[in-house]
mmCIF file of the N, C-alpha and C atoms, coordinates in Angstrom:
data_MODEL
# 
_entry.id   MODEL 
# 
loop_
_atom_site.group_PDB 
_atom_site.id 
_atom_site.type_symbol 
_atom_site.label_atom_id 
_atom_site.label_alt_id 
_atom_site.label_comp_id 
_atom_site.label_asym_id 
_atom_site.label_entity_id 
_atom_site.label_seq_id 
_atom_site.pdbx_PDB_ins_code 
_atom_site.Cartn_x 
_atom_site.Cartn_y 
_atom_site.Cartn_z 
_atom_site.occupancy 
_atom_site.B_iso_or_equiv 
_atom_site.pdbx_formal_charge 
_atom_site.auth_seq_id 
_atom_site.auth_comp_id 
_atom_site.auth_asym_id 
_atom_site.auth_atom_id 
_atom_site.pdbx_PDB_model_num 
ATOM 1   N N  . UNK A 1 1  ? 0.850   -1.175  0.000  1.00 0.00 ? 1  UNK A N  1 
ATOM 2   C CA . UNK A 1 1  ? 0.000   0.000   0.000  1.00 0.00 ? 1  UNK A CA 1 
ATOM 3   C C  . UNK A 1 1  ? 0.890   1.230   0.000  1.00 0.00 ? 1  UNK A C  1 
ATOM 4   N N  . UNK A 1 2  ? 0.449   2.217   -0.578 1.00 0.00 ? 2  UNK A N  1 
ATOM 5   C CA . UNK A 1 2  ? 1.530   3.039   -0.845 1.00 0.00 ? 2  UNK A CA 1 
ATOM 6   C C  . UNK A 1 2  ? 1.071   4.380   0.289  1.00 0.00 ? 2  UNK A C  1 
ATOM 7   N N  . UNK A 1 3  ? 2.001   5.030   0.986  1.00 0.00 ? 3  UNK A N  1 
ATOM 8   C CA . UNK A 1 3  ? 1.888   5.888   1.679  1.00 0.00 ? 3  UNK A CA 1 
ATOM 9   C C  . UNK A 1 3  ? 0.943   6.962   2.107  1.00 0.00 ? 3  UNK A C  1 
ATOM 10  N N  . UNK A 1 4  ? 0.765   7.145   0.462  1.00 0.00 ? 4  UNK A N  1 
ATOM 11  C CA . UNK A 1 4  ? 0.203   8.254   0.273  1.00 0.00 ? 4  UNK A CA 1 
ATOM 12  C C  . UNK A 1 4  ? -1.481  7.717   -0.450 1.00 0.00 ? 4  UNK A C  1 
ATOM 13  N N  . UNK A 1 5  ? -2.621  7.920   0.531  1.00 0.00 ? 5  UNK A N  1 
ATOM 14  C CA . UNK A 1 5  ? -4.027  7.294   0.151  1.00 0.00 ? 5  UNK A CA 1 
ATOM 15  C C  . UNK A 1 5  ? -4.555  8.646   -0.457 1.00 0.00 ? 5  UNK A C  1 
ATOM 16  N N  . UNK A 1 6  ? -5.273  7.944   -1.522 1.00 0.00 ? 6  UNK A N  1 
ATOM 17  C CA . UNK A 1 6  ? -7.040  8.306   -2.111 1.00 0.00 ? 6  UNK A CA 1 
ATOM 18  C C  . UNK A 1 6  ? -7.747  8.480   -0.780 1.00 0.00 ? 6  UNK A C  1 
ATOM 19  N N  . UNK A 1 7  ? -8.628  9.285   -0.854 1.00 0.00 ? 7  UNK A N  1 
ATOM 20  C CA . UNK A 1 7  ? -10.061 9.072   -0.233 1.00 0.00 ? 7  UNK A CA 1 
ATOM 21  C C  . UNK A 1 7  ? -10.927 8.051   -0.114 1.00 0.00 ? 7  UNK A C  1 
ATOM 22  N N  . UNK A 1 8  ? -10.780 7.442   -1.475 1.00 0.00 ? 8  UNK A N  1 
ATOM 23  C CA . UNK A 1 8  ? -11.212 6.095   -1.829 1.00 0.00 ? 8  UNK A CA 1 
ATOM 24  C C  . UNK A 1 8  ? -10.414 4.658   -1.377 1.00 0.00 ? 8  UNK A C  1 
ATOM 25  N N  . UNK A 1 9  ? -9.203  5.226   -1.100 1.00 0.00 ? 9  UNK A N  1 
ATOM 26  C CA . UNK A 1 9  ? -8.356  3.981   -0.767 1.00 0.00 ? 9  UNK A CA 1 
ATOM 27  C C  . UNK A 1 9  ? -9.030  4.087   0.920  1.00 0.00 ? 9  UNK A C  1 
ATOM 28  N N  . UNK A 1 10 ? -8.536  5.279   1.000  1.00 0.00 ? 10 UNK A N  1 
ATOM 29  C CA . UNK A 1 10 ? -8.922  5.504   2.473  1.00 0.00 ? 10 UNK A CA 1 
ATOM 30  C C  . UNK A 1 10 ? -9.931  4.732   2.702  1.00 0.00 ? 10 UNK A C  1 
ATOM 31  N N  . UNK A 1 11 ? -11.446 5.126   2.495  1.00 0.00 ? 11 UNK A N  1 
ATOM 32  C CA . UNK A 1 11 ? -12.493 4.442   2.807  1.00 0.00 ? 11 UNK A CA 1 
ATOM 33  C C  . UNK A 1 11 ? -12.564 2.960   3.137  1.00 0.00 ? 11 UNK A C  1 
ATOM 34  N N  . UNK A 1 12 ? -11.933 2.993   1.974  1.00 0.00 ? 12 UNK A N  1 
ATOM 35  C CA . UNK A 1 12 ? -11.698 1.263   1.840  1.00 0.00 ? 12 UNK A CA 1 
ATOM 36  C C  . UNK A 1 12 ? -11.030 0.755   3.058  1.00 0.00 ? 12 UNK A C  1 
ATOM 37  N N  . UNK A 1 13 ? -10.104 1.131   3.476  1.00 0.00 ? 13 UNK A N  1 
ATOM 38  C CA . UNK A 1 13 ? -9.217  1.067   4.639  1.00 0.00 ? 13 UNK A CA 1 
ATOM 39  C C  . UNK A 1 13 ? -10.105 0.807   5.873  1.00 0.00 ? 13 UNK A C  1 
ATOM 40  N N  . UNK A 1 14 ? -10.998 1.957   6.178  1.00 0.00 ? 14 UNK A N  1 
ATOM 41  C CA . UNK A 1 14 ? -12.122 2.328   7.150  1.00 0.00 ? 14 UNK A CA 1 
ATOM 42  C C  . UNK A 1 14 ? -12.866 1.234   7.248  1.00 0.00 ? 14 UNK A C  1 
ATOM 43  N N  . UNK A 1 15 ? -13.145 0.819   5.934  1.00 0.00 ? 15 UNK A N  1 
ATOM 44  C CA . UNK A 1 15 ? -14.202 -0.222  6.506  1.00 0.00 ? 15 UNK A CA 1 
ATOM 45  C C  . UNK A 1 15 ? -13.281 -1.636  6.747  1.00 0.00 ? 15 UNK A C  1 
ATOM 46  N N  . UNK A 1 16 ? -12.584 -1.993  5.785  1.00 0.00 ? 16 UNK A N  1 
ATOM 47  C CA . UNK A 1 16 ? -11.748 -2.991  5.930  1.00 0.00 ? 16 UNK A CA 1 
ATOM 48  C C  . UNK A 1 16 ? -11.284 -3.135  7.616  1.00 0.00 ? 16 UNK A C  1 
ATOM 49  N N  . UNK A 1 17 ? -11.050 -2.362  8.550  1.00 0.00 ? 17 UNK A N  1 
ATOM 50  C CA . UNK A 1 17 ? -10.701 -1.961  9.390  1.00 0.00 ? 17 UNK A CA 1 
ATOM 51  C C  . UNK A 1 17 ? -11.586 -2.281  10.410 1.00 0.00 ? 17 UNK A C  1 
ATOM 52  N N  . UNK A 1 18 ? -12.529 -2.333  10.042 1.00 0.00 ? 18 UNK A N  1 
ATOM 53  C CA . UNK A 1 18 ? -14.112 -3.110  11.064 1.00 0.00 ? 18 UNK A CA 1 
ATOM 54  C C  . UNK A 1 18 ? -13.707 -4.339  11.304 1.00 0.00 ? 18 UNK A C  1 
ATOM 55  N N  . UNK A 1 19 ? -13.849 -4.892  10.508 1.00 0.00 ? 19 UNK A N  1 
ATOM 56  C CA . UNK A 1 19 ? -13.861 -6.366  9.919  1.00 0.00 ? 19 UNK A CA 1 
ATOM 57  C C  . UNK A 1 19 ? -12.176 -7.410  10.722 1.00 0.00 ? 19 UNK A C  1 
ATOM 58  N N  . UNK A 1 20 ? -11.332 -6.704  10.669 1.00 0.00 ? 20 UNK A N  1 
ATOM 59  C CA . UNK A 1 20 ? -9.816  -7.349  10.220 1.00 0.00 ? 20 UNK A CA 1 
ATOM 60  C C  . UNK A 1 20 ? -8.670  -6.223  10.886 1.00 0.00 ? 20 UNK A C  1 
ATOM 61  N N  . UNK A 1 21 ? -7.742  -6.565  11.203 1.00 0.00 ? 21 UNK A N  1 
ATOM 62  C CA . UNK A 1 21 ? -6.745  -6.179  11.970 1.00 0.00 ? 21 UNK A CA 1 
ATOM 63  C C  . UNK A 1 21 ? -5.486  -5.605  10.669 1.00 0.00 ? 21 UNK A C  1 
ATOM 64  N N  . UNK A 1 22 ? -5.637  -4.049  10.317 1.00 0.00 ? 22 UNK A N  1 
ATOM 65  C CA . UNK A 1 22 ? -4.830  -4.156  8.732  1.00 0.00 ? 22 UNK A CA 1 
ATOM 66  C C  . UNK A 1 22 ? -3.838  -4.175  9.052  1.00 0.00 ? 22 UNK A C  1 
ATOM 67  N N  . UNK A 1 23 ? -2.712  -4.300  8.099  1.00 0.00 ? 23 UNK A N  1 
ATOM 68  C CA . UNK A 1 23 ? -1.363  -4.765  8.438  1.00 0.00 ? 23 UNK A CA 1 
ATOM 69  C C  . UNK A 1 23 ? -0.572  -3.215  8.865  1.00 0.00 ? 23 UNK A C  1 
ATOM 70  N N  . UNK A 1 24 ? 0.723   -3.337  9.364  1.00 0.00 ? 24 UNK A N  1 
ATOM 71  C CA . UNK A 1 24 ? 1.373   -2.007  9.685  1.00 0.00 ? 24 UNK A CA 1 
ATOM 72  C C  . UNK A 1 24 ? 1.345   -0.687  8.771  1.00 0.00 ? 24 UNK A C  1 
ATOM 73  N N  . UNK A 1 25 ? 1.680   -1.163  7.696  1.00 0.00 ? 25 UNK A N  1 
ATOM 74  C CA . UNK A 1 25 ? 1.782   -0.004  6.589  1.00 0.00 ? 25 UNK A CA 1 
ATOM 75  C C  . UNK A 1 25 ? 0.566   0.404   6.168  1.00 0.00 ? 25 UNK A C  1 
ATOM 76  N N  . UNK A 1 26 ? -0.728  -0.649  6.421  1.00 0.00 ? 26 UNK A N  1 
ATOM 77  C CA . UNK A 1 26 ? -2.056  0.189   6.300  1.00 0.00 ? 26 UNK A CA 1 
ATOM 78  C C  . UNK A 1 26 ? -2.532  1.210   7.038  1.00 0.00 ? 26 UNK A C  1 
ATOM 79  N N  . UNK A 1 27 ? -2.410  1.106   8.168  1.00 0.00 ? 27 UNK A N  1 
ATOM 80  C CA . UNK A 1 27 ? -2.612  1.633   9.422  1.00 0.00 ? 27 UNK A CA 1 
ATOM 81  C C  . UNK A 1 27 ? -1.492  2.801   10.099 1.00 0.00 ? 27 UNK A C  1 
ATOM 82  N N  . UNK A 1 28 ? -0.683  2.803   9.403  1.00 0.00 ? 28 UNK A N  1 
ATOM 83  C CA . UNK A 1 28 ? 0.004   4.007   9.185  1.00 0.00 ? 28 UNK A CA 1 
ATOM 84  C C  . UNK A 1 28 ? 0.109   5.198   8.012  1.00 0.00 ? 28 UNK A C  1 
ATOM 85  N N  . UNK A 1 29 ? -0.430  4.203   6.377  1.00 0.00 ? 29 UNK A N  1 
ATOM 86  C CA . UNK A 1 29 ? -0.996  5.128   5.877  1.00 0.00 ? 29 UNK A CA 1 
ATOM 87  C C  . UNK A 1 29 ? -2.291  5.739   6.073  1.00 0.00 ? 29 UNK A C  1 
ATOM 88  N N  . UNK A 1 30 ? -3.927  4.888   6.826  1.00 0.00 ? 30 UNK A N  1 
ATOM 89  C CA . UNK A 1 30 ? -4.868  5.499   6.580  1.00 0.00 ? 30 UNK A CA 1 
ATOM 90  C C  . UNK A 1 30 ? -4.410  6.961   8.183  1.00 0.00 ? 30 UNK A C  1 
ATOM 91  N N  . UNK A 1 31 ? -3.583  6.525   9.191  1.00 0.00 ? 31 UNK A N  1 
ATOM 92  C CA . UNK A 1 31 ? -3.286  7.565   10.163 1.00 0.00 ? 31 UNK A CA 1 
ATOM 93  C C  . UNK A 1 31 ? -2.723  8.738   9.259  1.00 0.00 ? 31 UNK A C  1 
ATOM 94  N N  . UNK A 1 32 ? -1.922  8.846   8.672  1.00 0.00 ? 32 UNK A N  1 
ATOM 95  C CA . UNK A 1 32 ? -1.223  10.135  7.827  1.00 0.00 ? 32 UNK A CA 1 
ATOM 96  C C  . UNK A 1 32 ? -3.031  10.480  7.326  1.00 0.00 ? 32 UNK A C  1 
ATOM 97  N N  . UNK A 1 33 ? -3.193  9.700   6.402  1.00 0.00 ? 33 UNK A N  1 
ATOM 98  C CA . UNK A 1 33 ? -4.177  10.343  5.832  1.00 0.00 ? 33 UNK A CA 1 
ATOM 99  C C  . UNK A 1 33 ? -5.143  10.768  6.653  1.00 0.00 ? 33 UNK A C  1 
ATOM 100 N N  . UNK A 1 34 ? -5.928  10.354  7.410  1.00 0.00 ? 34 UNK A N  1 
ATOM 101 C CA . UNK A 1 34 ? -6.842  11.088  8.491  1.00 0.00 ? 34 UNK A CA 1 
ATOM 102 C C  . UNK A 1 34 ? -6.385  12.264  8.933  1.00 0.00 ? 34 UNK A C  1 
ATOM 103 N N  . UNK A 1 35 ? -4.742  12.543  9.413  1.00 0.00 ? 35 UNK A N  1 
ATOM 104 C CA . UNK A 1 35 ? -4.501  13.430  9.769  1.00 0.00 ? 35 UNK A CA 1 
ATOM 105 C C  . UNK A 1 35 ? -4.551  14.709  8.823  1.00 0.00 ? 35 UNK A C  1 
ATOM 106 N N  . UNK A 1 36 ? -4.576  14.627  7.957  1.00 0.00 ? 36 UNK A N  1 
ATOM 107 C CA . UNK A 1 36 ? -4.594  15.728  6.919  1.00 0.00 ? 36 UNK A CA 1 
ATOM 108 C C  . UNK A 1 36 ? -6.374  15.284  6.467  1.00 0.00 ? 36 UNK A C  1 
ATOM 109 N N  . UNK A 1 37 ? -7.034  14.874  6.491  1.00 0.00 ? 37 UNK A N  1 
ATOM 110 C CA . UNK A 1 37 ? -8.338  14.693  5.608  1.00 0.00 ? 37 UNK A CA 1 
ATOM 111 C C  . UNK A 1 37 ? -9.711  14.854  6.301  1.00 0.00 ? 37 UNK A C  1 
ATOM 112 N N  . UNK A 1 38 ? -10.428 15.856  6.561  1.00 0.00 ? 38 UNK A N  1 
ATOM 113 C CA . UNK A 1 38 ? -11.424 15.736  7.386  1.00 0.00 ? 38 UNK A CA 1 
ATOM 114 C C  . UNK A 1 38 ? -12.823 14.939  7.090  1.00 0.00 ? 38 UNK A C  1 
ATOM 115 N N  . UNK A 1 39 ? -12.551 15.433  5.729  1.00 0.00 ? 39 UNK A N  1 
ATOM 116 C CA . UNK A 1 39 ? -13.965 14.321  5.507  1.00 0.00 ? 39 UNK A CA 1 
ATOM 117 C C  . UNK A 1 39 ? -13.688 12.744  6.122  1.00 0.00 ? 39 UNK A C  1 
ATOM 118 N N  . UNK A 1 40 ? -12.655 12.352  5.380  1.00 0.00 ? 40 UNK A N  1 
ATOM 119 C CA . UNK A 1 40 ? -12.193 10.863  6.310  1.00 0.00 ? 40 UNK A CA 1 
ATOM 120 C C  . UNK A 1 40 ? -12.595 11.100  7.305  1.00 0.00 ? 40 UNK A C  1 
ATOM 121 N N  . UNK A 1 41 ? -11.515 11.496  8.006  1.00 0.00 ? 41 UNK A N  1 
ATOM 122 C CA . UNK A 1 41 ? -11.820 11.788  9.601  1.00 0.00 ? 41 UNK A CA 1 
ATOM 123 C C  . UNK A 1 41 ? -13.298 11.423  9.863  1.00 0.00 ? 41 UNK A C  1 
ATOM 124 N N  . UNK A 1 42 ? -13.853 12.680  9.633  1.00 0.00 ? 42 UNK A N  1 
ATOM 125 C CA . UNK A 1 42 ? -15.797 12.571  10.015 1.00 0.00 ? 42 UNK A CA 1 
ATOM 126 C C  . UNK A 1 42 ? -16.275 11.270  9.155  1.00 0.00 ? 42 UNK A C  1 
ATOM 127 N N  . UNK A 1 43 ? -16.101 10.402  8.147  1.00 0.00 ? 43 UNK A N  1 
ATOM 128 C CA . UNK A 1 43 ? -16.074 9.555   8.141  1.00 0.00 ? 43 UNK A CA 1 
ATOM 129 C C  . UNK A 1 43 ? -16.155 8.405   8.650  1.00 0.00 ? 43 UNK A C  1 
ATOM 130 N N  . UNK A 1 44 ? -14.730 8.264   9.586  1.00 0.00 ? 44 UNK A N  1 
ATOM 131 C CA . UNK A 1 44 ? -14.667 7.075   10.518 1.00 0.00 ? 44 UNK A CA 1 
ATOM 132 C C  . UNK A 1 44 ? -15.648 7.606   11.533 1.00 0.00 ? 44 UNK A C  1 
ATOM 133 N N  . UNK A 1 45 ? -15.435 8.616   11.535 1.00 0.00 ? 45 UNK A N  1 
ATOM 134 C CA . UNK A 1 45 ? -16.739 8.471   13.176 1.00 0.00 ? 45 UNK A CA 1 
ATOM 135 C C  . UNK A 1 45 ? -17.668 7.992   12.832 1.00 0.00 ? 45 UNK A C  1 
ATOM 136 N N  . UNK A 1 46 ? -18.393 8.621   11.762 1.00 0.00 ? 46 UNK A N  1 
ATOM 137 C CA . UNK A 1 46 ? -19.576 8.222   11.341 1.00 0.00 ? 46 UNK A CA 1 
ATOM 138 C C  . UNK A 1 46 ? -19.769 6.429   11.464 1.00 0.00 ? 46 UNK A C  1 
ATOM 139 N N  . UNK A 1 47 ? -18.759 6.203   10.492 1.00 0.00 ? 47 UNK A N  1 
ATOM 140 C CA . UNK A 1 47 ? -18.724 4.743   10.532 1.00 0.00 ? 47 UNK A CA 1 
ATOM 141 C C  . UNK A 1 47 ? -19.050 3.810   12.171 1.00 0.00 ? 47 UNK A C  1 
ATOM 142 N N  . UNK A 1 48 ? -17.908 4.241   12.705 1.00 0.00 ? 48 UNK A N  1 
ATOM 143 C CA . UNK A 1 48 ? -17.903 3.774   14.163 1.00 0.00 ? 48 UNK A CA 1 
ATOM 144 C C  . UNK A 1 48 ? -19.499 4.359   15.266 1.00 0.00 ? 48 UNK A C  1 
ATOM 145 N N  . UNK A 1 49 ? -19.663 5.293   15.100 1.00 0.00 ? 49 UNK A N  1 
ATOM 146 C CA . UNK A 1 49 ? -21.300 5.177   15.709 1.00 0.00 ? 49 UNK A CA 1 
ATOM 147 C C  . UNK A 1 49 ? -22.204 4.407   14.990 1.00 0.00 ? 49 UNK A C  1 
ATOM 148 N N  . UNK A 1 50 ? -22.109 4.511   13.901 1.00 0.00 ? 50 UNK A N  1 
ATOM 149 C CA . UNK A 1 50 ? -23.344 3.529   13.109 1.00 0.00 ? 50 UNK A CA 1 
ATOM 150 C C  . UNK A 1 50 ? -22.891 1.882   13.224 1.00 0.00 ? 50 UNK A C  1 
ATOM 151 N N  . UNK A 1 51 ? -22.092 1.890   13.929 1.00 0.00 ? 51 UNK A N  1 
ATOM 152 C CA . UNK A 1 51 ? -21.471 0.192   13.795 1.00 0.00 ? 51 UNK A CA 1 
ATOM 153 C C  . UNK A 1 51 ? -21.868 0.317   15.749 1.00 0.00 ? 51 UNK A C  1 
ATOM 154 N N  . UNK A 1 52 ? -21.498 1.309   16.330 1.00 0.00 ? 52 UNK A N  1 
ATOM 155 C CA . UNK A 1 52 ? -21.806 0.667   17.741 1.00 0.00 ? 52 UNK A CA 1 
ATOM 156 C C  . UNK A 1 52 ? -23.507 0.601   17.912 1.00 0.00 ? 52 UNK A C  1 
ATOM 157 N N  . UNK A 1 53 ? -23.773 1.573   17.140 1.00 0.00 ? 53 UNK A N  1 
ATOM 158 C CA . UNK A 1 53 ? -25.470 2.008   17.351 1.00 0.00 ? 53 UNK A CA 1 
ATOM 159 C C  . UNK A 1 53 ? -26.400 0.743   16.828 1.00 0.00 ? 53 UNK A C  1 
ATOM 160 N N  . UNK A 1 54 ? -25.448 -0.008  16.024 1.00 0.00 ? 54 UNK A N  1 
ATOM 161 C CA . UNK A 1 54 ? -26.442 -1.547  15.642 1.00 0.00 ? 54 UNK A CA 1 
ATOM 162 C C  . UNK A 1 54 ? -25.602 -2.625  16.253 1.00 0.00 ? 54 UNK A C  1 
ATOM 163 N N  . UNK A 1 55 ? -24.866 -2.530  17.266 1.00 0.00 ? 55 UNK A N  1 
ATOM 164 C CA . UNK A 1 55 ? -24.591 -3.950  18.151 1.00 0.00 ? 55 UNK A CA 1 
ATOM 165 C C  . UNK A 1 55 ? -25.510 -3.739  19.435 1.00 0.00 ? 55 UNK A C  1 
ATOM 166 N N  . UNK A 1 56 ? -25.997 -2.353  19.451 1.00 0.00 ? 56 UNK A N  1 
ATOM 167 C CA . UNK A 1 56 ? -26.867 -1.978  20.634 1.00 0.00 ? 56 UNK A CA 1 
ATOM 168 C C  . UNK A 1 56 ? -28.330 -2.212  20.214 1.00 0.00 ? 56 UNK A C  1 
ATOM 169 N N  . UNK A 1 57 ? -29.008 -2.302  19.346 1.00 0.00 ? 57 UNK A N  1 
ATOM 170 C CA . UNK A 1 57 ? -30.020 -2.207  18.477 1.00 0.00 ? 57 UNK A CA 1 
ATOM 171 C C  . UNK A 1 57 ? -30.544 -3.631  18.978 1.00 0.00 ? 57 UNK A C  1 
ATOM 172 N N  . UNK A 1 58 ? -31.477 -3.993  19.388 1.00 0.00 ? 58 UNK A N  1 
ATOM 173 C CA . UNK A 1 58 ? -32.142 -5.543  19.733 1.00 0.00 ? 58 UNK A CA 1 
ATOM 174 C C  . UNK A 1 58 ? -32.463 -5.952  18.461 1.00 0.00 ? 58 UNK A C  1 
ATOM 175 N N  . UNK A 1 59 ? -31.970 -7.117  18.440 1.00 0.00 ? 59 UNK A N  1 
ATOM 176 C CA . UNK A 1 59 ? -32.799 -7.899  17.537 1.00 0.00 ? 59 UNK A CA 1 
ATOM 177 C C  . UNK A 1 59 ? -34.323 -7.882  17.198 1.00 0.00 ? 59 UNK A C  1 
ATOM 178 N N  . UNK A 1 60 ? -35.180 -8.712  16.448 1.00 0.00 ? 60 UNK A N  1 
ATOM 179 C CA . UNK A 1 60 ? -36.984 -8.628  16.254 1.00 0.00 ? 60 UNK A CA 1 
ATOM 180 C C  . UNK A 1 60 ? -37.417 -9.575  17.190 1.00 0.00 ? 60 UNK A C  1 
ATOM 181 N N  . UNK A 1 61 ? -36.353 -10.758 17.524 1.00 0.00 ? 61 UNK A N  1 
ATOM 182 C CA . UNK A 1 61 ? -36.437 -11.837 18.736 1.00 0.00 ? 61 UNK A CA 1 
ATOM 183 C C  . UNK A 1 61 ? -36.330 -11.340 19.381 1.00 0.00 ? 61 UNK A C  1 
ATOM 184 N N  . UNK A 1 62 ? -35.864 -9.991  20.346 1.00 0.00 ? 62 UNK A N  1 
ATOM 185 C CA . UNK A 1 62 ? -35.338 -9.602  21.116 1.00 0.00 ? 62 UNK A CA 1 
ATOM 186 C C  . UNK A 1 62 ? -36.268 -9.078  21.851 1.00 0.00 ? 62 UNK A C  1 
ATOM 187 N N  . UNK A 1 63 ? -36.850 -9.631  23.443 1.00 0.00 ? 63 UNK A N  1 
ATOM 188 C CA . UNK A 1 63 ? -38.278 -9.051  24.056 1.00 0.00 ? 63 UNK A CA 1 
ATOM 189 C C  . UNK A 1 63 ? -37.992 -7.782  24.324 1.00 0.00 ? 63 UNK A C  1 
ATOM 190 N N  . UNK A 1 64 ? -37.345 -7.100  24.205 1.00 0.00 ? 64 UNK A N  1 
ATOM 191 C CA . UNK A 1 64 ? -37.042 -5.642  24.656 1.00 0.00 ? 64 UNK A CA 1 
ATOM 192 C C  . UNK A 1 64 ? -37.518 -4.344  23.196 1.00 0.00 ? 64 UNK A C  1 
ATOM 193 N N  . UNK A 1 65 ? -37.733 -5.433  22.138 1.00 0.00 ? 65 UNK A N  1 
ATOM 194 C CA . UNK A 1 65 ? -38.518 -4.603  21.076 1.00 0.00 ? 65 UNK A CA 1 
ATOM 195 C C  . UNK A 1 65 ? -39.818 -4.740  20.637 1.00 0.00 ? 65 UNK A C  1 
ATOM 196 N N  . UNK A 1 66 ? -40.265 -5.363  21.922 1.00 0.00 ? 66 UNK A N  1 
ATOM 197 C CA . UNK A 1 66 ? -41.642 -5.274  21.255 1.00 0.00 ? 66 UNK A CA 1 
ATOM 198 C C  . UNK A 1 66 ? -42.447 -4.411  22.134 1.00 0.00 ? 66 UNK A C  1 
# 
């Protein structure tokens, strides 16, 4: 991966990043890049509340939603 990310690489990174543990040089390029990129930036947050906000979310089995 080359140092210097896309927005698009980025993203990719972001989500890949949910999922899987990226290797050193990923995770040091999507850090450079966040640091300079705000949309990224607001991005991952985004990402990361909408990922905690549905492990909190009950299931339709779940007696607490009905």
């Amino acid at each position: 991966m080359a140092i210097r990310l896309s927005c698009r690489e980025a993203s990719r990174l972001i989500s890949q990043g949910l999922d899987r543990r990226l290797s050193l040089g990923d995770r040091i390029a999507l850090r450079l890049h966040l640091f300079v990129c705000d949309a990224c930036t607001r991005l991952t947050r985004h990402v990361r509340f909408l990922r905690r906000a549905l492990k909190s979310y009950p299931g339709p089995d779940d007696p607490r939603s009905h």
